[in-house]
Every structure is written in C-alpha cells, then in structure tokens.
MINU-915215 format. One line per 8 residues: number of its first residue (from 1); their letters; for each residue x, y, z of C-alpha. Coordinates in Angstrom, 1 decimal, decimal comma. Each point is the difference from the previous one (the first is absolute). Layout:
// MINU-915215
NUM) A) X Y Z; ...
//
This chain:
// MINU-915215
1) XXXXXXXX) 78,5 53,4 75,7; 1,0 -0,3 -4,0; -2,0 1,7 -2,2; -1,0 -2,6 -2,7; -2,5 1,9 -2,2; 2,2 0,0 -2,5; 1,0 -3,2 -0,7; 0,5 -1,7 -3,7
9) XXXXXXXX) -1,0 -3,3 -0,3; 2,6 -1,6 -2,6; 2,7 1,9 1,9; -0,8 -1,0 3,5; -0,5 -3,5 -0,9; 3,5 -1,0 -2,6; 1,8 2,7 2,4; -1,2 -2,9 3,0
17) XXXXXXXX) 0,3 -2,8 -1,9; 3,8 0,8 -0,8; 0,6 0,5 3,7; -1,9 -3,6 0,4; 3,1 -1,2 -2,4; 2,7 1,7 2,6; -1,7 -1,0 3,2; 1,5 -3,6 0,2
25) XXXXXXXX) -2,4 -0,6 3,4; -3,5 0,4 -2,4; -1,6 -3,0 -0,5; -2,9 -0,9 -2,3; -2,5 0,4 2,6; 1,5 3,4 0,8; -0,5 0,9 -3,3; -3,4 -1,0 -0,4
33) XXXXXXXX) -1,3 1,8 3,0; 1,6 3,4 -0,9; -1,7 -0,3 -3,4; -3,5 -0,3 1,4; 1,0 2,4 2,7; 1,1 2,6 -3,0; -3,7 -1,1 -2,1; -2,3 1,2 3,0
41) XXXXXXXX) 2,1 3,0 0,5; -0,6 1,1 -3,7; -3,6 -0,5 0,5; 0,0 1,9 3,0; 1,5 2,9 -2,5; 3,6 -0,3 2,3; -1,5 1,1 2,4; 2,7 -0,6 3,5
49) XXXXXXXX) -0,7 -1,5 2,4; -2,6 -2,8 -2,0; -1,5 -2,1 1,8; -0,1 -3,6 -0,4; -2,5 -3,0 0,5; 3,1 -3,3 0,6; -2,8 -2,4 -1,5; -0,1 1,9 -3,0
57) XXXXXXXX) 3,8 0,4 -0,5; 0,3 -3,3 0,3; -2,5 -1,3 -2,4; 1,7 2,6 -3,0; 4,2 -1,3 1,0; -1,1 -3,6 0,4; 1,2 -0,4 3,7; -2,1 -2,5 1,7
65) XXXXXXXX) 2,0 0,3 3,5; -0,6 2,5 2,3; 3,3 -0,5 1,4; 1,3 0,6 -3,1; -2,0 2,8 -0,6; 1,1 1,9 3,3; 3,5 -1,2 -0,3; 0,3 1,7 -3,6
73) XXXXXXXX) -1,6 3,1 1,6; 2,4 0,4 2,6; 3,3 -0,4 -2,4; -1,2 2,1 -2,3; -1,0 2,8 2,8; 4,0 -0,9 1,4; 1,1 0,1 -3,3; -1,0 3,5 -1,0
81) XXXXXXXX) -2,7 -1,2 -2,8; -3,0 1,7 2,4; -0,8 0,7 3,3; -2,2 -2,4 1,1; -2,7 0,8 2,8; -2,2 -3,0 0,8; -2,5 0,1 2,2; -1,1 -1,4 3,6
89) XXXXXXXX) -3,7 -0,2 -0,3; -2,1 -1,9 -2,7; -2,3 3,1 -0,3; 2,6 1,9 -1,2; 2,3 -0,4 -3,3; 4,0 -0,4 -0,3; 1,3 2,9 -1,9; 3,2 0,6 -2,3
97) XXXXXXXX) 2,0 3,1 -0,8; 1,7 -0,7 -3,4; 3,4 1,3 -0,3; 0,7 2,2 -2,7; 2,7 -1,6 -3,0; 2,2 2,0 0,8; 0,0 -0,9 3,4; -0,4 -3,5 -0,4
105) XXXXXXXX) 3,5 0,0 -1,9; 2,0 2,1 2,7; -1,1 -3,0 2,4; 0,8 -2,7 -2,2; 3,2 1,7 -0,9; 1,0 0,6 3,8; -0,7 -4,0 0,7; 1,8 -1,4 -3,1
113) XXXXXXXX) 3,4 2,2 1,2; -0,2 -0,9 3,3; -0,9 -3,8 -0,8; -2,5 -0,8 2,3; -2,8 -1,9 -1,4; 2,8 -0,5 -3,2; 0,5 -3,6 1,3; -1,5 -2,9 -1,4
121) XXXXXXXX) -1,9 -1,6 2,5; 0,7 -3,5 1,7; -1,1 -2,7 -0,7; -1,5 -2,6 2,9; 1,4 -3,4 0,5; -2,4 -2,8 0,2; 1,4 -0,4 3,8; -1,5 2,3 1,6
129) XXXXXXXX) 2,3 3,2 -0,6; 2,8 1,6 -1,4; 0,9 0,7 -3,4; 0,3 -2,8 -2,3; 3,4 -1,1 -0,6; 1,5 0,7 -3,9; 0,6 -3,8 -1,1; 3,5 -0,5 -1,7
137) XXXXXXXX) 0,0 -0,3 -3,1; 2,7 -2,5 -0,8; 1,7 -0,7 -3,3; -1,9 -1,4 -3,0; 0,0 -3,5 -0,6; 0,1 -1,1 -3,9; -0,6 -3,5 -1,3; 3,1 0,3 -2,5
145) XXXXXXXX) -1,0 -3,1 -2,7; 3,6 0,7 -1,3; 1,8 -1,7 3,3; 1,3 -3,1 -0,6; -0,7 -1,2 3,8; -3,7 1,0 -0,6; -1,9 -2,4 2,3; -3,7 0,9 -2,9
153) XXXXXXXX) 1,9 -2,5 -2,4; 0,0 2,3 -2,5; 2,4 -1,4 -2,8; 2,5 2,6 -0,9; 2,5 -2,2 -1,9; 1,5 2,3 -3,3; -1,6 -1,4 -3,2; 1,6 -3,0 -1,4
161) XXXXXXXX) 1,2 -0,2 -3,8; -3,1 -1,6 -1,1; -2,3 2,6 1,4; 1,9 2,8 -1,7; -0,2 -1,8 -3,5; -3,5 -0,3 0,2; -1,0 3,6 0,8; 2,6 1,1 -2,9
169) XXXXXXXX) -2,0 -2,4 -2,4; -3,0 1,8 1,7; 1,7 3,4 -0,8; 0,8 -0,9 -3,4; -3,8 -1,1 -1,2; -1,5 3,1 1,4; 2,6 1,9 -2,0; -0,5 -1,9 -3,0
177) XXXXXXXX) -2,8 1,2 -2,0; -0,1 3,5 0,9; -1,8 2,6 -1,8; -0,5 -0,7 -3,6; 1,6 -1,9 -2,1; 2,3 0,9 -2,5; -0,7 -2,2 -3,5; -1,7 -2,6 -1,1
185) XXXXXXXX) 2,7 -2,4 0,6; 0,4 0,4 3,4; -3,6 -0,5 0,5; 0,6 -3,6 -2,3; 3,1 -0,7 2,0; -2,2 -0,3 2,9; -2,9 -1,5 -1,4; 2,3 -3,1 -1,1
193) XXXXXXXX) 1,1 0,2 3,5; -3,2 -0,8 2,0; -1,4 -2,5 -2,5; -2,0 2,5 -2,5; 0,0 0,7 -3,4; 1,7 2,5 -2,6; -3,5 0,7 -1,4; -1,6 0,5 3,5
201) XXXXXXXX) 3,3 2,2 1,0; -0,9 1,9 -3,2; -3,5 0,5 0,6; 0,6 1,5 4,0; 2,6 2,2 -1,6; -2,3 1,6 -2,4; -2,5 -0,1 1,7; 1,1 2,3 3,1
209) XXXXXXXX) 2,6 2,3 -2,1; -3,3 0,9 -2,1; -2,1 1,0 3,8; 4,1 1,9 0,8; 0,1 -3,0 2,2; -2,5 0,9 2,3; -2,8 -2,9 1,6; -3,3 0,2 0,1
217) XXXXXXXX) -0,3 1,7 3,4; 1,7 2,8 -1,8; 3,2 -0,6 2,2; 3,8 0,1 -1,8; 1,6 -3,6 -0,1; 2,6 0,7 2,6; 1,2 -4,0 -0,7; -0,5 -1,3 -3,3
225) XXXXXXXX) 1,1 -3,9 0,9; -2,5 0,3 2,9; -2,8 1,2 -2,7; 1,0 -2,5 -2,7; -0,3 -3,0 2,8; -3,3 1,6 1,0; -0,6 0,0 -4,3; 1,0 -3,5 -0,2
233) XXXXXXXX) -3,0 -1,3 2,8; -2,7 1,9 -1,5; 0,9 -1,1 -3,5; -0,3 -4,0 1,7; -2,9 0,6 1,5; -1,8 1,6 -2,7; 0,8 -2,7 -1,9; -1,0 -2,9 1,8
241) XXXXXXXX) -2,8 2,1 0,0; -0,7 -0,7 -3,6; 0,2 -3,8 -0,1; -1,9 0,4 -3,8; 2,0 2,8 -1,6; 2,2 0,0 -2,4; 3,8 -1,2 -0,1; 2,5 2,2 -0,5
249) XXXXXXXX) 1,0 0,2 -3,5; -2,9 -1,8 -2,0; -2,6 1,9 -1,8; -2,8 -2,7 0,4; -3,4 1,1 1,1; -1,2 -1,2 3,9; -2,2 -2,5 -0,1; 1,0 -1,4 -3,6
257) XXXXXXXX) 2,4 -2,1 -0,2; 2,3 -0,5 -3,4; -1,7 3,1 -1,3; 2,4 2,5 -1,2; -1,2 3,9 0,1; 0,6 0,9 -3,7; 0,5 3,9 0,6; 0,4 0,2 -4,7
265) XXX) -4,0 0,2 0,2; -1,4 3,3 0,2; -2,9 0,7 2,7
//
C-alpha cells in the first residue's frame, strides 16, 4: 500500500499527463477516466484505496459505455496507471489504489523499452478480419496543358507575330504617360494628339502642377495621359451640361444677345 497523503495536485497531474504523451496505447477515453478517477481522489483528501461509484465516473469523463468503461479500467490497472479492484456484488463499491508519479513513470518507462503496447493498433477490414491492407500509392497523375498530344484541346500553339505586336503596343501605352509630365509642351503635344486643344492642354497643366499634381481623392497622378483623357470627358460633359453658357472667347452677357459687357464703367 502507497502512502498518498502527500500528494501535490499540479505535480501529480502534468507529471501524468506527460506520461499520457509517452504512452502511445492511451486513448482519449483513457484519459478521461483517469482524470475523473484523479478528481474524486482529491476530494477524498488522497486518501488510497478510494472508492468509486462507476455511474458517477462515468457521468464526469463522458463515457456512456460500460464496456468502455470496464475496458479502460482494466488497461489502465495492466498498464500500471492504478490498481483497479472492482467489485462482485452491487451492495458493495469497486475500489482504486492510485499509483504514486513516480511509480506511474517506472511502469510506463519499463513498457515503452520493452515495446509492448508501443504498437499502433490494427486496423479491421470491412471483411470480417485482419488488418486492413496499406493501399499503394501509385505515381501522381498531372494534366500537363503544355503537351502537345493533350486530348483537353487546350491550344498551346507559340504566339504568332501579330499577337506579339499587339501586347508591345499594349506595353508601350501603359508606359506612356507615366508619372508626371515634364513641360507644358509635352502636355500640348498630346493634346493635339487626341483631338484637344492648346488652351484646354494649358488649362489641365496649370491646373494640376498648382494642386503638385495630385487629384481630388488626394492620390498622386501615377499617369498623366490617363488623367488628362479622364480631364478631357469631364470637361465634355460639363459642357453639354451648359447648353446656355457662354462661348469660349466672347464677353457677351447670357441671355442677351449682341450686348457687349463694357468692363470701362465703374460699379
């Protein structure tokens, strides 16, 4: 009989849950059981042997099986966990000596050197018996797009001439126009270009190196011929906008035809 009286909770139960870890036979249901086992034996101050009530045990590790139940019992008692003692009559209660820690590894130790219960366990067939047979695990098979005798269809001719020109033109535009640019010329060159106007080229060119060419949303231009295009539409649509406004150029009042704005008379 171990004397018990002694025993620290926190070191009982990581010292037992690292031999859990070692133990490659513990299962989950193992585990549980030994945990409520280890609860009622605290509350019965470590007092060894403790008796135990199987209903109860049970209910606090979750086993609803009583096969289970005294299958766990019986490897753990094999095992060297405990010494379990059930009993033969229903008026009487099953009773458990809990090993010491120290104990507890010297019998794990002894089974993981020897290698019994090291093993994995096997696992059934579906016919009846036996262990179930590793399938073979044959070589990977790749649908490779890039073979030429590819039965998908894929078409993996090499670009044609054509197809190259046009994603260097595509190349070449999102190049073009990068950053800022660099005087007001270039900014007319392009304006002539697409169809605009030197005056309308001057006015986006003053107009964004006074903001340090940044747009509204407080973003850099990262590509001025994409922000002068973008210039261009709003200007057209705020324009046609204004069917009543006045043209570019003339100093006549809206509204009053052939009247000039005399701007000699004081207010």
């Amino acid at each position: 009989m171990f004397d018990t009286s002694e025993t620290n909770f926190i070191h009982h139960y990581l010292g037992i849950r690292r031999e859990f870890y070692r133990d490659k036979e513990i299962r989950q249901s193992h585990v549980a059981i030994y945990e409520a086992i280890f609860l009622h034996w605290n509350e019965m101050r470590w007092n060894n042997p403790v008796s135990i009530i199987r209903e109860e045990i049970m209910k606090v590790a979750r086993v609803g099986s009583k096969n289970t139940f005294v299958r766990c019992m019986h490897e753990l008692s094999r095992w060297g966990y405990f010494r379990y003692l059930p009993s033969s009559s229903s008026n009487v209660t099953s009773m458990v000596e809990v090993y010491p820690l120290e104990v507890v590894a010297a019998n794990v130790q002894r089974r993981v050197k020897s290698g019994k219960g090291s093993e994995p366990r096997p696992v059934k067939s579906g016919n009846g018996g036996g262990t179930a047979p590793v399938p073979e695990v044959g070589p990977y098979i790749t649908n490779n797009i890039n073979n030429a005798n590819n039965t998908n269809g894929v078409n993996t001719a090499t670009p044609t001439e054509d197809k190259i020109e046009q994603e260097n033109v595509r190349n070449a535009k999102t190049k073009a126009g990068r950053g800022t640019p660099e005087s007001l010329e270039e900014v007319i060159a392009f304006f002539l270009s697409i169809n605009s106007t030197e005056s309308e080229a001057a006015h986006f060119f003053h107009h964004y190196n006074a903001v340090d060419w940044v747009k509204g949303n407080n973003l850099p231009v990262k590509n001025w011929h994409s922000t002068a295009e973008a210039w261009l539409r709003n200007s057209r649509r705020f324009k046609a906008l204004q069917p009543g406004g006045p043209t570019p150029g003339s100093l006549q009042t809206p509204g009053t035809p052939g009247v000039t704005k005399n701007y000699n008379i004081k207010l």
